[in-house]
Residue frames as a rotation matrix with the C-alpha (Angstrom) as fourth column:
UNK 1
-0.194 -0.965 -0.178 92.91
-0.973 0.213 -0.093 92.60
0.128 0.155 -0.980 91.42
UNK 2
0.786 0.618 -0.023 92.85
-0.619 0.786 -0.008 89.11
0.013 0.020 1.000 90.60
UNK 3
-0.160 -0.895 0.417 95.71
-0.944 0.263 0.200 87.02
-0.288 -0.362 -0.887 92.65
UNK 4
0.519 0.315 -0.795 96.40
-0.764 0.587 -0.266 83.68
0.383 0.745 0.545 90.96
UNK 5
0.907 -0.305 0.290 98.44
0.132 0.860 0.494 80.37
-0.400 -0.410 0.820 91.45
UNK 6
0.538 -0.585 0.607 100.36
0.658 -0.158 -0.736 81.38
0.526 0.796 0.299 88.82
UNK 7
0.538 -0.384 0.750 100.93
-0.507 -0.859 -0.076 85.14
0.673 -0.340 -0.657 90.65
UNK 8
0.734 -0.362 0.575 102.13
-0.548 0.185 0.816 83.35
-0.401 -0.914 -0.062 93.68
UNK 9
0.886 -0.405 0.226 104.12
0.463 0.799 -0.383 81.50
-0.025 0.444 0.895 91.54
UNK 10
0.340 -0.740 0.581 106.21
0.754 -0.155 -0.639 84.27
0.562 0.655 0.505 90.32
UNK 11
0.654 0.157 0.740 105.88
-0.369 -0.787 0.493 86.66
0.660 -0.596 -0.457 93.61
UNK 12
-0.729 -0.622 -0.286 108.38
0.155 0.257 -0.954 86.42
0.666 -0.740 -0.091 96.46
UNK 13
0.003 0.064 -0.998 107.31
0.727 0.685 0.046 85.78
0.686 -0.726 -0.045 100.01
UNK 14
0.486 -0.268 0.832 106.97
-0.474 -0.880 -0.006 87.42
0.734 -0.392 -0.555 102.93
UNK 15
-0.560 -0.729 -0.394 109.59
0.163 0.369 -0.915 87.12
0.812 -0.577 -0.087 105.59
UNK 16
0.269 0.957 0.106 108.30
-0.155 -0.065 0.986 86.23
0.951 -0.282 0.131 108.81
UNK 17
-0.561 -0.819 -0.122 109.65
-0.054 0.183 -0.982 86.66
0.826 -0.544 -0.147 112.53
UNK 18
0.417 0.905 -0.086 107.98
0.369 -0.082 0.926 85.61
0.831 -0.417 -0.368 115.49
UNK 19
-0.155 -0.769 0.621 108.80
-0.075 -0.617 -0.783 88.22
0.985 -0.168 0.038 117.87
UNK 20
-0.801 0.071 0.594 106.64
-0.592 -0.239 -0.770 87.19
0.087 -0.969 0.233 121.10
UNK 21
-0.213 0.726 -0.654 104.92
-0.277 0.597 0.753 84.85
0.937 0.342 0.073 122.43
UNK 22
-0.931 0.059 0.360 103.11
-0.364 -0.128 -0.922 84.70
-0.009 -0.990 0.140 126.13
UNK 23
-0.424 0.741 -0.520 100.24
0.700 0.633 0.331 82.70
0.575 -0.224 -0.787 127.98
UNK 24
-0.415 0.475 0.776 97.76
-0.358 -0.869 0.341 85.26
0.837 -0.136 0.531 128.81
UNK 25
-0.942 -0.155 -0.297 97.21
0.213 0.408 -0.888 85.21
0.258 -0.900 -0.351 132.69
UNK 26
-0.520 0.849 0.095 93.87
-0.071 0.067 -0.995 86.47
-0.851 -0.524 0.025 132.67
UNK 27
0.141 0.568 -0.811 92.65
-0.988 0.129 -0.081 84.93
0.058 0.813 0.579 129.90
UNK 28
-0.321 -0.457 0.830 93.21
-0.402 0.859 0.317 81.77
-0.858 -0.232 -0.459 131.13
UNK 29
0.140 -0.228 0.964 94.25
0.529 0.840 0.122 78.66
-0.837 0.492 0.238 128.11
UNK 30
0.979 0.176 -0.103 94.74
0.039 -0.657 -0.753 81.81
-0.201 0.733 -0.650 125.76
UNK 31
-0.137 -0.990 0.043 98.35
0.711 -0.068 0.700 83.03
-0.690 0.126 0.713 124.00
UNK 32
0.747 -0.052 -0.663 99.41
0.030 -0.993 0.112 86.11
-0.664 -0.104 -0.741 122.94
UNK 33
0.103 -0.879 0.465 101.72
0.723 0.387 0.572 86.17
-0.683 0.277 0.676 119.72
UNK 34
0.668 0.105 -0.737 103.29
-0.168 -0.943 -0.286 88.73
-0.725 0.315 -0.612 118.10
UNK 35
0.327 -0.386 0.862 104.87
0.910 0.373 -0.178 88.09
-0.253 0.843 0.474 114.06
UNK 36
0.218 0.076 -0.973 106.32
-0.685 -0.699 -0.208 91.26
-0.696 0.712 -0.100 111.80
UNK 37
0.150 0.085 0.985 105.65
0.809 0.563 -0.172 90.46
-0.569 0.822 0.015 108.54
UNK 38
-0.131 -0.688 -0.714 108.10
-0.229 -0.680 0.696 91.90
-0.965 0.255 -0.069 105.92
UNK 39
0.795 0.606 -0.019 107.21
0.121 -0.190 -0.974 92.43
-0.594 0.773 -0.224 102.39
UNK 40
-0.511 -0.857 0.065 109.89
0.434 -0.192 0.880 92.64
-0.742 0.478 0.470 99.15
UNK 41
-0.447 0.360 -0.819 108.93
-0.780 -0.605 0.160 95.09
-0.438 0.710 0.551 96.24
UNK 42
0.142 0.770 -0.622 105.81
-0.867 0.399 0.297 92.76
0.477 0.497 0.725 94.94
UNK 43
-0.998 0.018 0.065 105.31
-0.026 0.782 -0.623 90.33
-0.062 -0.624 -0.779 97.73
UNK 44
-0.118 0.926 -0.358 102.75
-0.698 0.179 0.693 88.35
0.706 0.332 0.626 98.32
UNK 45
-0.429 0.232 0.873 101.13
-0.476 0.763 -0.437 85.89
-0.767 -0.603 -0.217 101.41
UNK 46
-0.962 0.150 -0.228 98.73
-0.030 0.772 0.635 83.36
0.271 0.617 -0.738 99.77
UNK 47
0.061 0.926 0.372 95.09
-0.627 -0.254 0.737 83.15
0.777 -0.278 0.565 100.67
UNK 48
-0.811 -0.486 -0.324 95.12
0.044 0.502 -0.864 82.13
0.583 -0.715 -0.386 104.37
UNK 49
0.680 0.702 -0.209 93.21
0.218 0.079 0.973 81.35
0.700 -0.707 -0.100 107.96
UNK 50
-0.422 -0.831 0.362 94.92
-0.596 -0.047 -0.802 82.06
0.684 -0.554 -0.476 111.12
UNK 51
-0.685 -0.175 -0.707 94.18
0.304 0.813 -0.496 79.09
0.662 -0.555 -0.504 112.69
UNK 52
0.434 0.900 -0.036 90.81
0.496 -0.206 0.843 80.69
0.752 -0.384 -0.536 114.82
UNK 53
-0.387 -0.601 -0.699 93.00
0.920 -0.301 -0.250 83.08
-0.060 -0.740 0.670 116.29
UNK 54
0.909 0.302 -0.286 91.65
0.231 -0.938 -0.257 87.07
-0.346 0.168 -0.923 116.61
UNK 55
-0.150 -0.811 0.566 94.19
0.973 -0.222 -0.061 89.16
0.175 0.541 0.822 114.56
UNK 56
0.948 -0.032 -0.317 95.13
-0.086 -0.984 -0.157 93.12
-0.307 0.176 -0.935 114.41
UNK 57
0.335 -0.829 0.447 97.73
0.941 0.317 -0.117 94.23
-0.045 0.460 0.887 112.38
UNK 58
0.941 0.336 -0.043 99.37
0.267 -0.812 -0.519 97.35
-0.209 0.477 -0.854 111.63
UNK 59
0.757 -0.404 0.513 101.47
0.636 0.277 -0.720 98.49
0.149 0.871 0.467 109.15
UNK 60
0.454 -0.671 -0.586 104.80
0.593 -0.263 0.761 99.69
-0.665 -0.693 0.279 110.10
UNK 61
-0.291 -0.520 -0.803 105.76
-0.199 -0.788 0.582 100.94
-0.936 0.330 0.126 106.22
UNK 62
-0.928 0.094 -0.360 104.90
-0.365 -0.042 0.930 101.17
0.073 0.995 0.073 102.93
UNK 63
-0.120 0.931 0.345 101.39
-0.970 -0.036 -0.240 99.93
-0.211 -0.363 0.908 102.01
UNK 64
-0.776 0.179 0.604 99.51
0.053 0.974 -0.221 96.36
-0.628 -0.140 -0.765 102.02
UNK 65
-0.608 0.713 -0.349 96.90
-0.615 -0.145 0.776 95.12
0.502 0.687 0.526 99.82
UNK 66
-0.980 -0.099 0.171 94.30
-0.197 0.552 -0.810 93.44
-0.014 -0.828 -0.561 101.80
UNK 67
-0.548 0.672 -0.498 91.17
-0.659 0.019 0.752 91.17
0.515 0.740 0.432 101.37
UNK 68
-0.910 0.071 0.409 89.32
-0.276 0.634 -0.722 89.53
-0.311 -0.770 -0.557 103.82
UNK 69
-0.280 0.791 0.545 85.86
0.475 0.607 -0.637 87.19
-0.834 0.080 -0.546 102.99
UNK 70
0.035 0.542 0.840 83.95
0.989 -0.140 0.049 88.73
0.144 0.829 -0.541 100.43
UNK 71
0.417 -0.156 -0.895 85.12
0.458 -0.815 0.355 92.59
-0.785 -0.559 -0.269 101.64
UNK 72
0.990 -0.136 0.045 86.23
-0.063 -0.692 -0.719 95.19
0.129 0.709 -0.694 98.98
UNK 73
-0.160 -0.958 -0.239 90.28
0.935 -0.069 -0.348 95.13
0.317 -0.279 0.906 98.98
UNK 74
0.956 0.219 -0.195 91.57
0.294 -0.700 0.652 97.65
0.006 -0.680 -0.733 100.75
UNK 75
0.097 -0.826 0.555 94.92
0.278 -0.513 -0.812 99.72
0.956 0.233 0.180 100.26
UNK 76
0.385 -0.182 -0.905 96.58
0.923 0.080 0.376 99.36
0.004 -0.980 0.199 104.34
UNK 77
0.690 -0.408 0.597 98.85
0.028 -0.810 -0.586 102.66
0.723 0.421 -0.548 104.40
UNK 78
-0.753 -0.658 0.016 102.00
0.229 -0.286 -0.930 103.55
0.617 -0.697 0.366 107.15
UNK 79
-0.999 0.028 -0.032 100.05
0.025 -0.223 -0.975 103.77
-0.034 -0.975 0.222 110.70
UNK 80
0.283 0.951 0.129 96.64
-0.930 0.238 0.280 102.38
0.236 -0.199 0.951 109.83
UNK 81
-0.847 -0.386 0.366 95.73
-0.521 0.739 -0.427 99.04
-0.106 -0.552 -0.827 110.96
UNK 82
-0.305 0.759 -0.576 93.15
-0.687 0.243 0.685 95.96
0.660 0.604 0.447 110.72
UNK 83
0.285 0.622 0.730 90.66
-0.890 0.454 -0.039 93.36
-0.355 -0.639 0.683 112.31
UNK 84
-0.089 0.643 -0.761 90.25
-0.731 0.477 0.489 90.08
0.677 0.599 0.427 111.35
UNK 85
0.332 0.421 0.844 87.93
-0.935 0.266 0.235 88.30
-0.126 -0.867 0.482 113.50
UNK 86
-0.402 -0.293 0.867 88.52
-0.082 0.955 0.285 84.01
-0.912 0.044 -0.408 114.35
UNK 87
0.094 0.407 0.909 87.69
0.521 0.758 -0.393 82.03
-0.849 0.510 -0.141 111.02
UNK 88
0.476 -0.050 -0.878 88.36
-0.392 -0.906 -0.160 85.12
-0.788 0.420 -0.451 108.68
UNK 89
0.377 -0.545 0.749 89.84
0.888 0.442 -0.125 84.31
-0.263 0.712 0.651 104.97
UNK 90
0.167 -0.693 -0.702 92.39
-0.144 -0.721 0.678 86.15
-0.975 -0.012 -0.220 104.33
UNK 91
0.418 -0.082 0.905 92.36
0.702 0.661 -0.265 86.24
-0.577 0.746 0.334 100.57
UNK 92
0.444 -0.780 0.441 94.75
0.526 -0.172 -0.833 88.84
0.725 0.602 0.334 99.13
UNK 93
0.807 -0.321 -0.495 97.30
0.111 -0.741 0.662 90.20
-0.580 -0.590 -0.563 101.53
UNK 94
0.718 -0.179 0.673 100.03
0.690 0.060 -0.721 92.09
0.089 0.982 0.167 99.25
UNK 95
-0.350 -0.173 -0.921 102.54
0.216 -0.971 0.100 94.84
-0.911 -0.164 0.377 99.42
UNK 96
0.394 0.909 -0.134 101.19
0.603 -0.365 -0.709 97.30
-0.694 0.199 -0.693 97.16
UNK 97
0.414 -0.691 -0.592 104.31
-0.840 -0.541 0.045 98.58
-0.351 0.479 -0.804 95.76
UNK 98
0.910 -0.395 0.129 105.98
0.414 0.835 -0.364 96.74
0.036 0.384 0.923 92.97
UNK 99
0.385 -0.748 0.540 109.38
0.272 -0.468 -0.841 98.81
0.882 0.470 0.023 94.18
UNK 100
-0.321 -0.369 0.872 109.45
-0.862 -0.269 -0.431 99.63
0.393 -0.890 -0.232 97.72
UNK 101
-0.774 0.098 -0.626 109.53
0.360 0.881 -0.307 96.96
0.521 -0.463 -0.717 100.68
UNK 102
0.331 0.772 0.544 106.38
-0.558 -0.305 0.772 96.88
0.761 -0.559 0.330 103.26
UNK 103
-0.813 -0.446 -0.374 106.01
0.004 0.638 -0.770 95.58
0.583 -0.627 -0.517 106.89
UNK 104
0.108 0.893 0.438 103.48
-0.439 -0.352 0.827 95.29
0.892 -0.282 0.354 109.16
UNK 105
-0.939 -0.256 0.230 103.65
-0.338 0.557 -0.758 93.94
0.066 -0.790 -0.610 112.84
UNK 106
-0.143 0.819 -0.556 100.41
-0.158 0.535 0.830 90.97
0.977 0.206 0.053 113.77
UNK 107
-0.555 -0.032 0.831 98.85
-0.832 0.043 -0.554 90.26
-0.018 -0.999 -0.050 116.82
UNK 108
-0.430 0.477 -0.767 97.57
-0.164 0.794 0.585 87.06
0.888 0.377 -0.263 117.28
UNK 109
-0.664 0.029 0.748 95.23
-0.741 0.109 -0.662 85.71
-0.101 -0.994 -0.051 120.28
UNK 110
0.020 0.350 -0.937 94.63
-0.740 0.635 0.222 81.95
0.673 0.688 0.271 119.92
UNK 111
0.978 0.190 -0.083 93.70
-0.092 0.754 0.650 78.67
0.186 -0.628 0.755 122.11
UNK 112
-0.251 -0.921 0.298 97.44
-0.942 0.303 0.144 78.23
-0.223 -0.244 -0.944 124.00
UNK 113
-0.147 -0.248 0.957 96.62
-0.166 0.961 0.224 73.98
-0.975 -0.126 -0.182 123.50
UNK 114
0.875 0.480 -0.062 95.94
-0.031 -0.072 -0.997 74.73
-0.483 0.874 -0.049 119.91
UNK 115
0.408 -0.905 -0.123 99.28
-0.912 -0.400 -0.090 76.92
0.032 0.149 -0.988 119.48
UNK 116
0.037 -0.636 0.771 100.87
-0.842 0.396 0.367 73.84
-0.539 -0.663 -0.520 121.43
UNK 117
0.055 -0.220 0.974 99.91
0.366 0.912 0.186 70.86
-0.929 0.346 0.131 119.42
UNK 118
0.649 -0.153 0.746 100.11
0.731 0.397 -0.555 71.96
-0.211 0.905 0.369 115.99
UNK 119
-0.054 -0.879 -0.473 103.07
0.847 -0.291 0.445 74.53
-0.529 -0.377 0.760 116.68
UNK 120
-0.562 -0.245 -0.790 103.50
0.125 -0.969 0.212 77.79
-0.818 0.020 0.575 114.90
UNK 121
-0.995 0.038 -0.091 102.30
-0.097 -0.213 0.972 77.10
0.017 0.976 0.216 111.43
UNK 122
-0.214 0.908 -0.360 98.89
0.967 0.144 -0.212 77.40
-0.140 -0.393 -0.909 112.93
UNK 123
-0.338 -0.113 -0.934 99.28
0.214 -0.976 0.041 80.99
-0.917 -0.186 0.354 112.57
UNK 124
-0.028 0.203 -0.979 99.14
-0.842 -0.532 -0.086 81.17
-0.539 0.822 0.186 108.72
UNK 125
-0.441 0.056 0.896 97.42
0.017 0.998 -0.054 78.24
-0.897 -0.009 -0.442 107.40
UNK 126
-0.795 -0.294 -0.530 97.68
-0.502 -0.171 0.848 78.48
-0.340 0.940 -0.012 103.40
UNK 127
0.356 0.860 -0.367 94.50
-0.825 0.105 -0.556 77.82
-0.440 0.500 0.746 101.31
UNK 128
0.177 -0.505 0.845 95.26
-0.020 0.857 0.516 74.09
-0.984 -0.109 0.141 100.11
UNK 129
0.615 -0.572 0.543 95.93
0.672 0.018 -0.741 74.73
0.414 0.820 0.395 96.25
UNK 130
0.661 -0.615 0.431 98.57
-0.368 -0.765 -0.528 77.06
0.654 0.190 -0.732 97.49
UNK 131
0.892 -0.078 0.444 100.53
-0.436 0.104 0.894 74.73
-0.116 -0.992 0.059 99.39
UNK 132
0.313 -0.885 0.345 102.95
0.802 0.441 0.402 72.85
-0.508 0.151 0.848 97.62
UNK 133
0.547 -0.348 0.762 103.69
0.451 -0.644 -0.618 76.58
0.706 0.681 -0.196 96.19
UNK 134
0.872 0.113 0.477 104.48
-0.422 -0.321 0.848 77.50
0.249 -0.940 -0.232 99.44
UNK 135
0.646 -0.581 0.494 106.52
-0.480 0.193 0.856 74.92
-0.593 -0.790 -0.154 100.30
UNK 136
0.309 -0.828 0.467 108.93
0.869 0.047 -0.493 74.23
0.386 0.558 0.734 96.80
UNK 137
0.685 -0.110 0.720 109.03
-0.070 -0.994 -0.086 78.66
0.725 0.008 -0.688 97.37
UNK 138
0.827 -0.371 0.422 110.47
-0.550 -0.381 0.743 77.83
-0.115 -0.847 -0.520 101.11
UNK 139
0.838 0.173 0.518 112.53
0.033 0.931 -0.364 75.52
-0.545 0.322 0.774 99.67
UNK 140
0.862 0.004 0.506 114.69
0.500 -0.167 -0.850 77.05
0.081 0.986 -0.146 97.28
């Protein structure tokens, strides 16, 4: 599968809620954030970083398409779940159905003085030809 500028053009968004966020006492200058990410019949993220944060997802319904560095895609399913380690590219994350919605809930665990100075959108930090798609898309 071959995810364009164009695709992202004509794909909807996922919805995004951050549902938790805590300073990790024994991890000390760490933070703990938790996102569900919600999928419409043929969503689509852009290719992304999470800001050198460790990630685990897992998928609460329907399935995910999912591509990380140079990795085979992968088809997520209902109650499986993924890695992706600090610096990871995230480079197709998808629902997989062009008819049913998906979701998935994220863990994040990232520098708390990171988190702090460049606020949330550190979390999902958009591949730079996919930004101003991004942000006419949020826009609208």
């Amino acid at each position: 599968m071959q995810l364009t500028s164009e695709t992202f053009t004509r794909c909807p968004l996922a919805t995004t809620t951050i549902t938790y966020q805590y300073k990790l006492v024994n991890c000390p200058g760490k933070t703990i954030v938790g996102m569900l990410v919600e999928y419409p019949p043929n969503g689509a993220t852009p290719p992304h970083r999470h800001g050198g944060a460790s990630v685990s997802a897992y998928v609460i319904h329907g399935s995910v398409l999912n591509k990380m560095n140079d990795d085979p895609m992968r088809i997520i399913e209902k109650g499986d779940s993924w890695y992706e380690a600090p610096g990871c590219h995230h480079r197709i994350s998808a629902n997989a159905s062009q008819t049913e919605s998906a979701a998935f809930f994220v863990t994040f665990v990232l520098d708390s003085e990171k988190l702090e100075r460049e606020g949330p959108s550190v979390l999902v930090q958009y591949d730079e030809e996919y930004k101003d798609i991004v942000a006419r898309k949020m826009l609208a």
